[in-house]
N, CA, C and O of each residue as an XYZ file, in Angstrom:
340
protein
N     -11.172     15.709     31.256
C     -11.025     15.929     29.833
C      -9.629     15.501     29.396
O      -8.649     15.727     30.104
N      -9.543     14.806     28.083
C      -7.821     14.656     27.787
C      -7.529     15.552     27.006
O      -8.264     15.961     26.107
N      -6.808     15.815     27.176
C      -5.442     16.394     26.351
C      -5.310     16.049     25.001
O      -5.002     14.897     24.693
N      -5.569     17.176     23.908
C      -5.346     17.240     22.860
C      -4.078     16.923     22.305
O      -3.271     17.819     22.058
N      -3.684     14.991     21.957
C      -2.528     14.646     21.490
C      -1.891     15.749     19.970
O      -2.436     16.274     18.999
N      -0.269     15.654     20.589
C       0.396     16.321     19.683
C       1.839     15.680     19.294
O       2.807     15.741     20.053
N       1.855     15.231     18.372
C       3.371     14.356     17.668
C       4.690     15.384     17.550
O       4.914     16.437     16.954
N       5.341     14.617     18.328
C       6.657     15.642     18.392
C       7.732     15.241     16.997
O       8.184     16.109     16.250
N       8.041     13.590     16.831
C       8.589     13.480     16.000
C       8.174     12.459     15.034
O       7.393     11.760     15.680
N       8.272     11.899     13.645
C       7.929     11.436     13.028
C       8.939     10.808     11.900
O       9.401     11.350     10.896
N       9.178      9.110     12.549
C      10.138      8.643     11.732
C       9.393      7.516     10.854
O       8.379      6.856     11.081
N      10.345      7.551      9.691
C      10.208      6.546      8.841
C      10.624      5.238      8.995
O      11.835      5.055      9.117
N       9.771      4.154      9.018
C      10.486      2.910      8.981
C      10.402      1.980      7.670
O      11.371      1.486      7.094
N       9.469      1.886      7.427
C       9.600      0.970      6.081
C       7.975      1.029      5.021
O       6.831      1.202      5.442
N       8.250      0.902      4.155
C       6.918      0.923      3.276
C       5.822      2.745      3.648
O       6.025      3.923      3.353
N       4.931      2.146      4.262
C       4.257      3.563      4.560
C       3.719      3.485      6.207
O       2.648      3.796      6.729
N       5.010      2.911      6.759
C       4.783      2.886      8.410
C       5.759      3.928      8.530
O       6.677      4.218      7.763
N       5.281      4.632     10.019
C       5.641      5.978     10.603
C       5.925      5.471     12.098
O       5.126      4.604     12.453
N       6.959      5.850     13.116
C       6.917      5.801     13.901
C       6.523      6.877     14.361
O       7.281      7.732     13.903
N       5.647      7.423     15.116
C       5.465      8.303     15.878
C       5.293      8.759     17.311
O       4.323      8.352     17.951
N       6.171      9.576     17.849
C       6.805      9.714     19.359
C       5.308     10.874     19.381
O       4.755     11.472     18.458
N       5.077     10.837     20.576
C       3.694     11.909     20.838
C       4.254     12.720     22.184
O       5.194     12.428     22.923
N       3.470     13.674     22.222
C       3.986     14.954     23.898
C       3.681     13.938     24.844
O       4.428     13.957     25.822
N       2.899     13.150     24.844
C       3.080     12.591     26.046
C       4.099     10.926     26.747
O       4.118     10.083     27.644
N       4.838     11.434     25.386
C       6.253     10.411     25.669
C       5.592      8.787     24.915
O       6.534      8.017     24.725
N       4.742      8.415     24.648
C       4.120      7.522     24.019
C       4.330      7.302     22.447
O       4.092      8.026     21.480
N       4.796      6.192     22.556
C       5.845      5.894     20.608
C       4.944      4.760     19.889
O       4.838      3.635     20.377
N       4.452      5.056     18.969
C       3.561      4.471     17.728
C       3.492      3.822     16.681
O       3.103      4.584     15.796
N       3.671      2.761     16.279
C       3.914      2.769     14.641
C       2.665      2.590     14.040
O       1.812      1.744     14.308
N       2.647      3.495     13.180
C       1.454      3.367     12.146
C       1.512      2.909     10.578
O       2.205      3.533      9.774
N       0.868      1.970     10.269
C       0.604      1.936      9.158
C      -0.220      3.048      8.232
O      -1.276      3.474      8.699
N       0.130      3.428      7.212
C      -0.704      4.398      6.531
C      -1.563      4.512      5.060
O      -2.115      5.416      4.432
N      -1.312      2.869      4.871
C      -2.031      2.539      3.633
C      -3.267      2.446      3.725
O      -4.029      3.014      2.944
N      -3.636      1.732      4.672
C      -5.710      2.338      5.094
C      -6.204      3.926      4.752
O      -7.342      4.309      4.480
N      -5.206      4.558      4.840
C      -4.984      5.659      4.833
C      -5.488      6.515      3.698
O      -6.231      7.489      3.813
N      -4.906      5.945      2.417
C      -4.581      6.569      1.074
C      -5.814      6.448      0.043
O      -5.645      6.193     -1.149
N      -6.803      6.616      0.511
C      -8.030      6.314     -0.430
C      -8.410      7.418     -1.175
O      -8.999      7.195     -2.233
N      -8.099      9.078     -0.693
C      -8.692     10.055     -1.616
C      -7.615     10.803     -2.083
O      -6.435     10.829     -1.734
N      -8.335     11.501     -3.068
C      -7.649     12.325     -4.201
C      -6.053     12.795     -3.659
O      -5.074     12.458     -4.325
N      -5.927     13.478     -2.587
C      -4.486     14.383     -2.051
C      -3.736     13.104     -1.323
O      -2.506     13.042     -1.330
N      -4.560     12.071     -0.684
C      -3.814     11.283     -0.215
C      -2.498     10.256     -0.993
O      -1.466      9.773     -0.528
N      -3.211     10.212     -2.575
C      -3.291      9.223     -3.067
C      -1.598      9.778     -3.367
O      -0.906      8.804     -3.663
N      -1.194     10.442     -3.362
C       0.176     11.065     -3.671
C       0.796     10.183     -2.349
O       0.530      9.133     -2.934
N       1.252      9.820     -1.373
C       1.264      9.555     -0.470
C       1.788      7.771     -0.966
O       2.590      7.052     -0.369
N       1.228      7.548     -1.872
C       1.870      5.710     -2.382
C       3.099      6.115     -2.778
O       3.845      5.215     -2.391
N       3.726      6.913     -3.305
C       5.027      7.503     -3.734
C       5.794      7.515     -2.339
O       5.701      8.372     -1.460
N       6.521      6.440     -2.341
C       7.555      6.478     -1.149
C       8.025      7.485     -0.651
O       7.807      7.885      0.493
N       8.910      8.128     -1.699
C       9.511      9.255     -1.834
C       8.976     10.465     -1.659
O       9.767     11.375     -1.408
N       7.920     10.694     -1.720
C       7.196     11.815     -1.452
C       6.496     11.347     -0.365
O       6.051     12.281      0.302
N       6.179     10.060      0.147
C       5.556      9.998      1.360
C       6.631     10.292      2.601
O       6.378     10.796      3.696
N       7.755      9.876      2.150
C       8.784     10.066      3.247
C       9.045     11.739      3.434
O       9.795     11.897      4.397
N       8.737     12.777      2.938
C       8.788     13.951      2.927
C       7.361     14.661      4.353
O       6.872     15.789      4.418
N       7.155     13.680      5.078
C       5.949     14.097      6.308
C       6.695     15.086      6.846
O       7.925     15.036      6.804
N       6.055     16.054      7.389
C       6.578     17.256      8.553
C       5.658     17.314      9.779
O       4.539     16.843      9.574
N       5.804     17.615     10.558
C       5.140     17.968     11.533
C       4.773     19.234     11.505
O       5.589     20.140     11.334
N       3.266     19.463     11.701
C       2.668     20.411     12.010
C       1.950     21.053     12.727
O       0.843     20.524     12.829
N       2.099     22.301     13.492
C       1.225     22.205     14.557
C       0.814     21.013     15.491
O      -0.360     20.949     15.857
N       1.663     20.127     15.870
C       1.353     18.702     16.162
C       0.995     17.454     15.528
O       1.292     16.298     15.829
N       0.254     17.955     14.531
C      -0.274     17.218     13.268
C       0.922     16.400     12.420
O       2.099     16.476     12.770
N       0.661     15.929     11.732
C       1.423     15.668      9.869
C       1.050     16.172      8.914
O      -0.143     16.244      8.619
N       2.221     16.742      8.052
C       1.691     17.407      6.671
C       2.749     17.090      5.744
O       3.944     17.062      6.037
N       2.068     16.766      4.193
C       2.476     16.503      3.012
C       3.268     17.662      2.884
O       3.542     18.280      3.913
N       3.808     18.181      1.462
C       4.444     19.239      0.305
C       2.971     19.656      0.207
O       2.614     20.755      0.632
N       2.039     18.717     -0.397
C       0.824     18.627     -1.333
C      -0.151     19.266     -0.358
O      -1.256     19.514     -0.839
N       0.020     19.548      0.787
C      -0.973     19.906      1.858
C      -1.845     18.928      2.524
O      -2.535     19.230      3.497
N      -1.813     17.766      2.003
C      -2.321     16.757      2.850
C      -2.421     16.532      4.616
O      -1.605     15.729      5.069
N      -2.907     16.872      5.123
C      -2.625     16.857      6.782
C      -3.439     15.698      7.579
O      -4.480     15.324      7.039
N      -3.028     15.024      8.945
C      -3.314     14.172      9.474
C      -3.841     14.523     10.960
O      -3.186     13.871     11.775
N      -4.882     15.401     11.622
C      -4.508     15.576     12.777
C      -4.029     14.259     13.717
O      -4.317     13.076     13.536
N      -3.249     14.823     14.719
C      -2.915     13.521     15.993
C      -3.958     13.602     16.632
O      -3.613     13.368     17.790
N      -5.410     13.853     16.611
C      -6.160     13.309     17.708
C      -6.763     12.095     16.719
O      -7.061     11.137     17.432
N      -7.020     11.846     15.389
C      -7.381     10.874     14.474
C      -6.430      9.492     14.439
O      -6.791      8.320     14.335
N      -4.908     10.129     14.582
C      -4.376      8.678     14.431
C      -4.149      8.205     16.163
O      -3.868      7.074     16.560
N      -4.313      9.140     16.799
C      -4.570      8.516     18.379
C      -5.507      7.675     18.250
O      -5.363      6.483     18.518
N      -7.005      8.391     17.656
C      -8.044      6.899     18.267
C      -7.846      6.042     17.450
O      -8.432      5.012     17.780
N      -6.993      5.890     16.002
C      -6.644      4.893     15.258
C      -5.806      3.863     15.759
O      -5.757      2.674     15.446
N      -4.913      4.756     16.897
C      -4.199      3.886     17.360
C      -4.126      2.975     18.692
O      -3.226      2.245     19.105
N      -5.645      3.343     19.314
C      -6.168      2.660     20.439
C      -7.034      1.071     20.139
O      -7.856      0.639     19.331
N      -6.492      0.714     20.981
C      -6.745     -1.181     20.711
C      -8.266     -0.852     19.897
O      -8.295     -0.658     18.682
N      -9.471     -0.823     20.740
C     -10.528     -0.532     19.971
C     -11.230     -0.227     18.659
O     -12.401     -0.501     18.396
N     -10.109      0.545     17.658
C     -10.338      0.922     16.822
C      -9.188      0.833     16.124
O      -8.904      1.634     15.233
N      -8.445     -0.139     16.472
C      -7.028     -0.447     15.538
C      -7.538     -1.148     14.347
O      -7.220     -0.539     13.326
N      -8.193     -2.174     14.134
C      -8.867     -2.759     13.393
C      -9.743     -2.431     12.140
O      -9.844     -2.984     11.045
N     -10.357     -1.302     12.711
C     -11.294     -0.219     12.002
C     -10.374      0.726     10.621
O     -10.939      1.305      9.693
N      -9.209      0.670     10.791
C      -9.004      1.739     10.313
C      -8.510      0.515      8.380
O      -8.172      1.098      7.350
């Protein structure tokens, strides 16, 4: 069974890409404009308020409550389904 990924830190690099470092020492960049299609997300095109991510419980979370679990942008971020998203 694997291990329920959990994001330790979460940096900003440019536009609405995130670097993200995970518990198991593994570093990410994500794009997050595929991302932004519904209602709570849509806050999230605001740079400035997108750059406001926290970590939660392993996860990501908005001000707005928006949350991301890390087991979603894990399989987003596996070759397979990089494409998909």
């Amino acid at each position: 069974m694997r291990a329920v990924p959990k994001i330790v830190e979460a940096q900003y690099l440019r536009d609405h890409v995130l670097r993200l470092q995970f518990a198991d020492g593994s570093i990410e960049d994500f794009d997050f404009e595929s991302m932004m299609h519904g209602k709570m997300s849509s806050a999230l095109r605001d740079l400035e308020f997108f750059k406001q991510v926290r970590i939660e419980s392993g996860g990501l979370e908005w001000p707005n409550g928006y949350d991301i679990c890390p087991t979603l942008l894990r399989y987003h971020l596996e070759p397979a389904h990089a494409e998909a998203v």
